[in-house]
C-alpha positions as CSV (number, residue, x, y, z in Angstrom):
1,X,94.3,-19.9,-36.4
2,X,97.6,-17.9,-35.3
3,X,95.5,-15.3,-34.1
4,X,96.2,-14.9,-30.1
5,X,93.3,-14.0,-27.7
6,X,93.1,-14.3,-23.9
7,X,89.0,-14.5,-23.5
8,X,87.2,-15.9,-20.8
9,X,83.4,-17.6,-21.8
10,X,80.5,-19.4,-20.5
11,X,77.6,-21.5,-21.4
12,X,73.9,-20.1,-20.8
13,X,71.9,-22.8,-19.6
14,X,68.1,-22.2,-19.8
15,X,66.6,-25.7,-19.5
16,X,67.9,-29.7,-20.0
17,X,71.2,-29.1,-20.4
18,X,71.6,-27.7,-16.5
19,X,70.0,-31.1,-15.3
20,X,69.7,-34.0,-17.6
21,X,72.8,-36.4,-17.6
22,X,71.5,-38.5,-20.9
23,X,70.4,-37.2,-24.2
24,X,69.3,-40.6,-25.3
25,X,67.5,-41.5,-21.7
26,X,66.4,-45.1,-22.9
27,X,70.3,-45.8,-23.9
28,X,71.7,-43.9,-20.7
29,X,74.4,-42.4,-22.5
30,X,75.4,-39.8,-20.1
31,X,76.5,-37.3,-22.9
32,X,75.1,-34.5,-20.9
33,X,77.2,-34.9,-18.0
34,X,80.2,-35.9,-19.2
35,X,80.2,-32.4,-21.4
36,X,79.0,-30.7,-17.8
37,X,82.1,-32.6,-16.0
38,X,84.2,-31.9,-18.4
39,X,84.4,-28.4,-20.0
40,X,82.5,-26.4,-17.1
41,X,83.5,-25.3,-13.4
42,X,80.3,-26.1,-11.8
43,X,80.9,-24.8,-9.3
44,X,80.7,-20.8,-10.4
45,X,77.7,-21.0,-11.9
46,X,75.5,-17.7,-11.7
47,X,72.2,-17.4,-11.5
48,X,70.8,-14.7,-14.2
49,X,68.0,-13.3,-15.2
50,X,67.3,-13.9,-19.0
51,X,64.2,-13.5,-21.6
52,X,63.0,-17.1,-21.7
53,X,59.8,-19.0,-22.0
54,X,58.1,-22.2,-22.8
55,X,57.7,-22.3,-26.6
56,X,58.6,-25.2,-28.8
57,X,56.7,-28.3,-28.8
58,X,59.0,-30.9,-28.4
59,X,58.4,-34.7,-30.7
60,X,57.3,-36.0,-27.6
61,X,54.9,-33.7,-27.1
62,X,56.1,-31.1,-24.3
63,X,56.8,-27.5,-24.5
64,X,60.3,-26.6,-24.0
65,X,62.5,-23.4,-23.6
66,X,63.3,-20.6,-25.9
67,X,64.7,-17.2,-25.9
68,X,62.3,-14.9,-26.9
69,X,62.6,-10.8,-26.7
70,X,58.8,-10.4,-25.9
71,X,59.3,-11.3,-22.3
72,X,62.5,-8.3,-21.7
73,X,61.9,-6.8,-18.3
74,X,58.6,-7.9,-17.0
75,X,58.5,-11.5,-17.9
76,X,62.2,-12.6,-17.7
77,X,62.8,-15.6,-16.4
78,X,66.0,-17.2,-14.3
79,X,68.2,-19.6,-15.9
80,X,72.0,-20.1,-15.1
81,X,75.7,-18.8,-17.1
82,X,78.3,-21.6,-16.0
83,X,81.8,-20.8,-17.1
84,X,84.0,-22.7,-19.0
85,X,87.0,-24.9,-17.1
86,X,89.6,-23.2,-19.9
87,X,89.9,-19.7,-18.0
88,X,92.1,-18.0,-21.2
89,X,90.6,-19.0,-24.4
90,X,93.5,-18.3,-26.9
91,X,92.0,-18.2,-30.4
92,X,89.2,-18.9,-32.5
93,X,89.5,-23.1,-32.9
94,X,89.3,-23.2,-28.8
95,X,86.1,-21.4,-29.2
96,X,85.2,-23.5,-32.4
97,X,85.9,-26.6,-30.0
98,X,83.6,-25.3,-26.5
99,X,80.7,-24.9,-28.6
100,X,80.9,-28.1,-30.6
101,X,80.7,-29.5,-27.2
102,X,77.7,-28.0,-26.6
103,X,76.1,-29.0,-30.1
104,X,77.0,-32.4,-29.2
105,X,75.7,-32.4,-25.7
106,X,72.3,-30.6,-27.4
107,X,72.2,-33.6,-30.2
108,X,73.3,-31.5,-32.8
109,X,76.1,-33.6,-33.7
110,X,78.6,-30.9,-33.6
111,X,76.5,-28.7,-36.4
112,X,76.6,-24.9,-35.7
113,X,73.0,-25.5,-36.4
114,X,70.3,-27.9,-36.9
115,X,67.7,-29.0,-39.7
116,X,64.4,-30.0,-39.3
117,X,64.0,-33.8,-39.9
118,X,63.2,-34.4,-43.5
119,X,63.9,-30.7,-44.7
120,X,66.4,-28.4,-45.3
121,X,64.8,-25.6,-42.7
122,X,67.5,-24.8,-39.2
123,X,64.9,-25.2,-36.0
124,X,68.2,-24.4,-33.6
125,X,71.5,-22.6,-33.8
126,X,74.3,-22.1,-31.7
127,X,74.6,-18.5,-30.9
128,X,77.4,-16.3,-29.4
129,X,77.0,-12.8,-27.3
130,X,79.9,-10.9,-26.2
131,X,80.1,-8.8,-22.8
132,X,78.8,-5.1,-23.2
133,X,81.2,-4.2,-20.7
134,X,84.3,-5.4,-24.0
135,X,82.7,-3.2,-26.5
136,X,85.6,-2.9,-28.4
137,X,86.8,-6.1,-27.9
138,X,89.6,-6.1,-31.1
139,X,88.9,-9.9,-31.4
140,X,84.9,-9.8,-32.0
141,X,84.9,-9.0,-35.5
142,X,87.4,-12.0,-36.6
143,X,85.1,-14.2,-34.3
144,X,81.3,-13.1,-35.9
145,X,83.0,-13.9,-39.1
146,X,84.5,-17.5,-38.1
147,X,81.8,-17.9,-36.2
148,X,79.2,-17.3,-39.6
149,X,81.5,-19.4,-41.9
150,X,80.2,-22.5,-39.3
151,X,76.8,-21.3,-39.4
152,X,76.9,-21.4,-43.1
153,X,78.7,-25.2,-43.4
154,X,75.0,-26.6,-42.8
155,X,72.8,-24.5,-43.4
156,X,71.8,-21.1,-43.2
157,X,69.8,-18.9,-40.1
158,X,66.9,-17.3,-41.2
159,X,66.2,-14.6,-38.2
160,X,62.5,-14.0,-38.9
161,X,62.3,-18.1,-38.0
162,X,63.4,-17.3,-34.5
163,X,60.6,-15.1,-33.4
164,X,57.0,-15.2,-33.1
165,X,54.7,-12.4,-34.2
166,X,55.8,-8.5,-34.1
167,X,59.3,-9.3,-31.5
168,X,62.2,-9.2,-32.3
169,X,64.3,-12.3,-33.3
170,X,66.5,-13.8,-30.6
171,X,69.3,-14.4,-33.4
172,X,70.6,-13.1,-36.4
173,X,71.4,-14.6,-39.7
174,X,75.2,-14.8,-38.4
175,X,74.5,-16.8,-35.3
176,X,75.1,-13.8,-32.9
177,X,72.4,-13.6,-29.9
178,X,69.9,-11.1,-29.9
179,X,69.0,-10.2,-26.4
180,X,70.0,-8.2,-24.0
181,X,73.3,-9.6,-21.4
182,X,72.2,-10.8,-18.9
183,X,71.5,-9.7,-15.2
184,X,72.2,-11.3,-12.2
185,X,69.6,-12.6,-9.8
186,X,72.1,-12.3,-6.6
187,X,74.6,-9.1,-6.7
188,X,77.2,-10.8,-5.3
189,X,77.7,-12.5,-8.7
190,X,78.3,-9.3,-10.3
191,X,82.2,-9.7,-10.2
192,X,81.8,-13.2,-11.8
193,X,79.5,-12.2,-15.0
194,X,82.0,-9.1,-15.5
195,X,84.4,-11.7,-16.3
196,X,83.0,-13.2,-18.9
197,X,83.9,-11.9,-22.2
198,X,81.5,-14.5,-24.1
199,X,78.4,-16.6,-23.9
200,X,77.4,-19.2,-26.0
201,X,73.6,-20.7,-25.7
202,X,71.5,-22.5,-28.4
203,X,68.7,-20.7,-29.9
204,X,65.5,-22.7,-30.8
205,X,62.2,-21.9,-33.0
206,X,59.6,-21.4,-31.5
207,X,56.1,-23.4,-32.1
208,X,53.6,-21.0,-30.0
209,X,53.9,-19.4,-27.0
210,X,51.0,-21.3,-25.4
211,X,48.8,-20.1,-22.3
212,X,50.2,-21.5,-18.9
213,X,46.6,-24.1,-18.8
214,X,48.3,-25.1,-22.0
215,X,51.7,-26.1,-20.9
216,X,49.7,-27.5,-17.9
217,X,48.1,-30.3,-20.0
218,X,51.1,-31.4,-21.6
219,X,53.3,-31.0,-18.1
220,X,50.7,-33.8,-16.9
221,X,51.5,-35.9,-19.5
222,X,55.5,-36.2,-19.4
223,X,56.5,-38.9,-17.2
224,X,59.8,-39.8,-18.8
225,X,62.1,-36.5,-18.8
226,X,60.0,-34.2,-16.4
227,X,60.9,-31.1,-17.9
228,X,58.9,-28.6,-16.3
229,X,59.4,-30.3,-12.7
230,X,62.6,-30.2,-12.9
231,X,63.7,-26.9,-14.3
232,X,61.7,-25.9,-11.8
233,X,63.6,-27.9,-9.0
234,X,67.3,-26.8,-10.6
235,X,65.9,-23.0,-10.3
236,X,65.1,-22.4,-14.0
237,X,61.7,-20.5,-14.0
238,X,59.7,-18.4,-16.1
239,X,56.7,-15.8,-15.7
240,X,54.0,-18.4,-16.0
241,X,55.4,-21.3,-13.6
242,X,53.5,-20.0,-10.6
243,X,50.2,-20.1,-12.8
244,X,51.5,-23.7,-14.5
245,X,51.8,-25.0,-10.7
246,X,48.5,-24.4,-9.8
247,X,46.5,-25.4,-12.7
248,X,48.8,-28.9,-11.7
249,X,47.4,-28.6,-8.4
């Protein structure tokens, strides 16, 4: 791709990713920190605030984080945007190759999306938003389009999937986030999050979006990865954590 560009993105973290060095914990592969190490600059990562919750049940049994549009405003949660080390992205297969980082670091084996085991049905996609503040940014229609012929190499994002009841869907059918940009927690990130022209994230189906007794049970139960404790610790929180903690108690 000839086409020049001088973009500066970031990964959304809203759960394992932030905090987990293995994917595979019994092997100890340290996948997940490696990637961290090595395409993100740590140490500007901003705190934002971002329309998450607990809502996939996980193979081993524990709810993990989606984005879903129900919980806009009143329920948002906090989870973190970390930029990307490569501070002038300058075309499309630099972009192609930060989020096929991520995909790898998420398990998806470099896959714009993923399938379900067994079937031909995408539980997770890798999704892009661009800064309101570039709204005519001349380079984000050739992007949406590269960025759709990935999506479309495996598979094919069926919005409706990625939302539960009467919300809206967090993505669309071309792999471009549905949610609003997101705010920071502390103003005196402000300057940082202008910055950024893009944001990549993975989107995820979700199961239910169970009660916080729910999540309880199962947060009781998980004594290999933690999950809830520690995006807790690493300051990635939702609406129902304060109830979660003292049905714990």
């Amino acid at each position: 791709m000839s086409e020049k560009m001088n973009l500066k993105g970031g990964a959304l973290l809203i759960g394992s990713l932030l905090w987990q060095d293995h994917l595979n914990l019994e092997a100890k592969d340290n996948i997940r920190r490696k990637w961290r190490n090595k395409h993100l600059a740590q140490e500007e990562k901003v705190r934002v605030s971002v329309p998450i919750r607990y809502g996939r049940l996980s193979n081993s049994n524990i709810y993990t984080m989606v984005l879903s549009n129900n919980c806009i405003k009143s329920k948002n949660g906090t989870a973190f945007i970390i930029p990307f080390k490569s501070k002038k992205i300058k075309n499309f297969p630099e972009i192609e190759e930060e989020a096929k980082a991520i995909s790898i670091a998420e398990g998806m084996k470099g896959h714009f999306v993923s399938k379900e085991r067994g079937t031909e049905d995408v539980w997770c996609a890798l999704g892009i938003l661009f800064n309101p503040r570039n709204a005519h940014l001349k380079e984000k229609a050739l992007i949406n389009a590269l960025w759709e012929k990935q999506i479309n190499i495996r598979g094919s994002v069926d919005p409706r999937k990625f939302k539960r009841s009467n919300e809206k869907p967090c993505i669309n059918n071309k792999g471009g986030l549905k949610i609003p940009w997101p705010t920071v927690v502390d103003p005196r990130d402000q300057n940082e999050l202008n910055e950024l022209d893009f944001i990549i994230c993975t989107a995820t189906k979700a199961t239910k979006y169970p009660l916080a007794k729910e999540i309880a049970k199962t947060v009781k139960k998980d004594n290999k990865r933690f999950y809830f404790i520690e995006n807790f610790k690493n300051g990635i929180n939702t609406f129902q954590d304060i109830q979660i903690l003292n049905y714990l108690r």
